[in-house]
C-alpha positions, -999 to +999 in steps of 0.1 A: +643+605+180+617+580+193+619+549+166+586+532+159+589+492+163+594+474+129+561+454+129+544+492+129+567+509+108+565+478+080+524+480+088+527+520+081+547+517+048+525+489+034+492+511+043+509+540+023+522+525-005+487+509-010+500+472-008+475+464+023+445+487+026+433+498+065+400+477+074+369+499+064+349+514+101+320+535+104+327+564+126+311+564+163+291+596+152+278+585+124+264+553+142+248+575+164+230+592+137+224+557+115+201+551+150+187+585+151+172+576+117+162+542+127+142+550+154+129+585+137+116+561+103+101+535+125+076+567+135+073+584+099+047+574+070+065+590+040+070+555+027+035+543+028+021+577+014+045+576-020+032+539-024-001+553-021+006+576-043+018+557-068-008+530-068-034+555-069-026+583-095-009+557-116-020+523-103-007+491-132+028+501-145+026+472-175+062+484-192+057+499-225+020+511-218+000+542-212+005+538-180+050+536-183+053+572-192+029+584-162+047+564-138+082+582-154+065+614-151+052+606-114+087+598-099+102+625-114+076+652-102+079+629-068+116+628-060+111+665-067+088+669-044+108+652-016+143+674-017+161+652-043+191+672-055+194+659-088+168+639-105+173+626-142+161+597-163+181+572-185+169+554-215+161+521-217+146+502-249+133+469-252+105+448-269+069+456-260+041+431-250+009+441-245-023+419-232-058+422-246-077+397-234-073+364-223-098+327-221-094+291-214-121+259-211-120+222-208-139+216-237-142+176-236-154+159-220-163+177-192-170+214-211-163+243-180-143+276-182-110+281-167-091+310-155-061+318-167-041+345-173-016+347-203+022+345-199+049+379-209+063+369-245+036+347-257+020+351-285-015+352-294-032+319-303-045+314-341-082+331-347-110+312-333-086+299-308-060+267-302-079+235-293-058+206-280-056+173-258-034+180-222-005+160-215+005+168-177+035+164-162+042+162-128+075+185-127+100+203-151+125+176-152+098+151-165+086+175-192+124+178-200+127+139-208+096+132-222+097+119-259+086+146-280+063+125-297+042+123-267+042+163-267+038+170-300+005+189-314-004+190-274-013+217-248+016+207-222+003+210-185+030+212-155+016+208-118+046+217-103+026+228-066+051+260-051+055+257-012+056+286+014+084+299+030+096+328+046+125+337+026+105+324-008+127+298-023+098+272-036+097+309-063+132+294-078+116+262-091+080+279-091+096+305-117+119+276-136+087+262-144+066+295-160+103+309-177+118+275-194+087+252-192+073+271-224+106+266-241+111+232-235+076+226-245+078+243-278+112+224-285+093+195-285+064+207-308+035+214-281+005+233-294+003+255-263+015+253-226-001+254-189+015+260-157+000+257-122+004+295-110+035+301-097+022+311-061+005+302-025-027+309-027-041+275-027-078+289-025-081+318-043-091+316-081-069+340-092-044+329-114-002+351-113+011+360-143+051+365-147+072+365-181+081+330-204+113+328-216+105+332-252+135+357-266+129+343-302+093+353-314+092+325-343+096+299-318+071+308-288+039+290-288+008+303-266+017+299-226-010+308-197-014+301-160-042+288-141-055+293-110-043+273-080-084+257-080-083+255-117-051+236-117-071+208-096-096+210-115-080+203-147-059+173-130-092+159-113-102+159-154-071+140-164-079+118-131-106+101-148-084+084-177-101+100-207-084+126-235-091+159-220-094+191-244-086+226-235-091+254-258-073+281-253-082+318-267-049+348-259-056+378-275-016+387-265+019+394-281+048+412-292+041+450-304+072+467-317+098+483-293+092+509-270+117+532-249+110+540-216+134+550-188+150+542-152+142+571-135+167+583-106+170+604-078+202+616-056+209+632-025+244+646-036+276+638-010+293+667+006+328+650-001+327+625-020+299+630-046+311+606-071+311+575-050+274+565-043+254+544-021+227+529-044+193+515-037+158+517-051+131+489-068+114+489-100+088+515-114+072+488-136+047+463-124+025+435-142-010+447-149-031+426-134-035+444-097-016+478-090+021+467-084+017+476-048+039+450-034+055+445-067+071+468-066+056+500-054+067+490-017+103+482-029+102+521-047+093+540-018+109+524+009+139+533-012+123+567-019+115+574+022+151+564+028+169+585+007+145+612+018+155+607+057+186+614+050+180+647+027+159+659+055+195+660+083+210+691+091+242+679+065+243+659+034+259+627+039+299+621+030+289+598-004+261+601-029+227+582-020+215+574-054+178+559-058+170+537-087+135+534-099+140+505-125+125+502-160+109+468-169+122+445-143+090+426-150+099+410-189+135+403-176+156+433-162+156+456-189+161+481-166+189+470-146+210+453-176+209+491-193+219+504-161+249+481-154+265+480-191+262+523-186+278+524-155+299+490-157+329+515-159+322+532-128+317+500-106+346+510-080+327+541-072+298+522-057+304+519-021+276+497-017+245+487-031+210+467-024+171+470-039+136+458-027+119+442-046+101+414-021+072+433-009+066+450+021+071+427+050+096+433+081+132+427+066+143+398+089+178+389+071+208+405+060+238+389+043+268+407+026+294+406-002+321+425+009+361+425+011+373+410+043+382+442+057+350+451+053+333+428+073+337+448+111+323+480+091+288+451+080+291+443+118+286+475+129+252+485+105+246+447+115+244+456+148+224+492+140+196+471+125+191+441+151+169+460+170+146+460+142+144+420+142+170+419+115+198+388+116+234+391+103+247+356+083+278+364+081+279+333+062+255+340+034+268+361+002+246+396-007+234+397-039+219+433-043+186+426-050+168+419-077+176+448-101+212+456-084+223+420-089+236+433-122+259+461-108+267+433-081+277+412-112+298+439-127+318+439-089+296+462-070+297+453-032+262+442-025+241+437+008+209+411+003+182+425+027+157+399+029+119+401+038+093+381+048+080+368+024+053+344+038+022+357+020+038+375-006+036+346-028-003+350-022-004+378-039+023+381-062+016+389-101-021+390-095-050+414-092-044+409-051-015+431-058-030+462-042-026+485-014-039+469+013-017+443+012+007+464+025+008+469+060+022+504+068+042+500+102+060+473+088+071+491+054+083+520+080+105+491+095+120+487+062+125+522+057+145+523+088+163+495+076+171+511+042+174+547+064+197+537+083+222+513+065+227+538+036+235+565+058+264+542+073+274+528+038+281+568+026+295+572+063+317+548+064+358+556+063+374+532+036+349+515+013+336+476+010+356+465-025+337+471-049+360+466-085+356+458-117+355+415-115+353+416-075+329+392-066+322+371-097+339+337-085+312+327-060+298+357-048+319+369-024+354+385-023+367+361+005 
């Protein structure tokens, strides 16, 4: 009898008994087809027309409004309507905000309106209005050691200025400043708060709205953001030396609870349907413009993708399982629900991402994976450079905005990561419209989202997704 050398024989009883697990590959067929449906979704406008679609017939998706239950209804009817085996909703409650109407003006002593728009989670100011000096601050950390006495009974103005980028970053402190500046304000006994708008558009007078991070009603004070121009303007007041009013007039607040739903969609694995690939984006949007980029692009490219993949001659091995998020928006309703549901379940997500960055060309990809993962990222790395798309190797995946969560509960996690060099433009404000998006380069995330999936549900062995996996620093390595 032919005798196998130890090293292989001690490799072969390892591998069986489960103590060392066989790196995970993606099978040269299935490659094949992963660039089938590259190249096919580069040429196909499904993605653009359900964005249409939704930005149209529904248009602002503000969560717990009119407009929440037709935006349920709409992706239901439209994962329907694309070949989705198995479409079903799942609950999700959470406090509801609604904006009436909204006013601002330097009052002394130069008397001018301003534009603002209110902040999620403040409240309304007193009837007749809040009328108060500014005190400005520079940045978040200087708000965070000034005396209190200095703030007290006082609108609080931050200038912070957010910078442009590709990948977005000046958002983290941009967003630090709109979600904590109004706390740390109202610690300190401000009257009412200001930011400069969180976003790029250093000309347009249009001001982004985005959520506070008020969680305790009795302690939120009114909170608004001005438009890029109206932010100088106010600080060429406070130039001049003298006490500067502002009166402030939100007709804004906190209106009961309200249920709404993730809504999701799944084309069902021929062998393994209980393990899933997940993506998706969030149904909700702010109310301003009509969530195109935020997030109706992130939606339907997740949408088109899953729908490439319906459309082949055989369902894939795994479960593609498309997301449409509830309330992202006023702090991931949505996605929390989802993740403490299906926290258990973890280990059957083979891997996971959302968009939720606009529509430009994906230009990034990064991954949180088990080691003997990382030849199986390499190979849907290499599927996607021809669409301008980079492999860090070094650089952990996060899953997105909305997936971070199941990410968080151990999921294995891509980060796919657009350009976002407008975006910031745009962001949270009326601009938010259609044709900001530009349609060939959503159809490059499509393939992107096509073609990655396919090879995640593909793929023989899995990328380590379990319960704890990646919560030391983001990666299992």
């Amino acid at each position: 009898m032919r005798r196998l050398p130890f090293t292989l024989l001690a490799a072969s009883l390892l591998l069986a008994s489960g103590i060392v697990s066989a790196a995970t590959a993606i099978p040269a067929t299935a490659v094949k087809t992963a660039e089938q449906l590259r190249d096919r979704a580069l040429h196909d406008d499904t993605g653009y027309r359900i964005v249409a679609s939704l930005t149209t017939e529904v248009g602002a998706r503000l969560a717990g409004s009119e407009a929440d239950q037709r935006a349920r209804d709409w992706a239901v009817a439209k994962f329907r309507a694309l070949g989705y085996d198995k479409v079903y909703t799942e609950a999700v409650t959470y406090p509801k905000w609604v904006r009436r109407s909204e006013h601002a003006a330097i009052v002394a002593p130069f008397p001018q309106p301003l534009v603002v728009t209110a902040l999620g989670y403040s409240p309304g100011t007193p009837a007749g209005g809040l009328s108060a000096q500014v005190v400005k601050f520079d940045s978040l950390d200087a708000l965070k050691a000034a005396d209190p006495a200095s703030v007290k009974g006082r609108i609080v103005y931050v200038g912070y200025r957010m910078q442009r980028a590709k990948d977005g970053h000046g958002y983290g402190m941009g967003s630090a400043v709109r979600t904590a500046g109004p706390v740390i304000a109202a610690a300190k006994g401000a009257a009412g708060y200001l930011l400069r708008s969180a976003g790029t558009d250093a000309h347009e007078r249009i001001a982004h709205t985005g959520v506070t991070g008020f969680r305790d009603p009795s302690k939120a004070i009114p909170a608004a953001a001005l438009s890029n121009p109206d932010a100088d303007q106010l600080e060429r007041a406070l130039a001049y030396g003298k006490p500067v009013t502002v009166k402030l007039d939100l007709d804004c607040g906190l209106d009961g609870e309200y249920t709404g739903a993730n809504v999701i969609g799944e084309i069902t694995g021929r062998k393994h349907p209980e393990q899933v690939v997940a993506i998706g984006g969030h149904l909700d949007s702010w109310d301003l413009g009509t969530g195109a980029i935020d997030d109706g692009a992130g939606v339907a490219i997740a949408m088109a993708a899953g729908k490439l993949i319906g459309d082949l001659p055989q369902r894939p091995d795994r479960t593609i399982r498309v997301i449409a998020f509830a309330n992202e928006e006023m702090g991931l309703w949505g996605s929390r629900a989802y993740a403490e549901k299906h926290a258990g379940e973890v280990s059957q997500f083979q891997l996971g991402t959302d968009s939720d960055f606009g529509a430009g060309p994906v230009w990034r990809m990064s991954a949180s994976v088990k080691p003997d993962a990382r030849a199986a990222v390499a190979q849907i790395a290499n599927v996607l450079a021809p669409l301008g798309v980079a492999y860090d190797a070094k650089r952990p995946g996060g899953g997105g905005s909305d997936l971070s969560q199941m990410h968080a509960k151990g999921m294995a996690a891509l980060s796919l990561t657009q350009d976002g060099t407008k975006y910031f433009d745009w962001h949270h404000t009326a601009n938010d419209t259609l044709d900001k998006v530009d349609p060939q380069e959503l159809a490059q995330n499509v393939a992107v989202y096509a073609a990655f999936s396919y090879m995640a549900a593909q793929a023989d062995g899995d990328f380590g997704s379990a319960p704890g996996a990646f919560a030391k620093d983001g990666t299992n390595e």
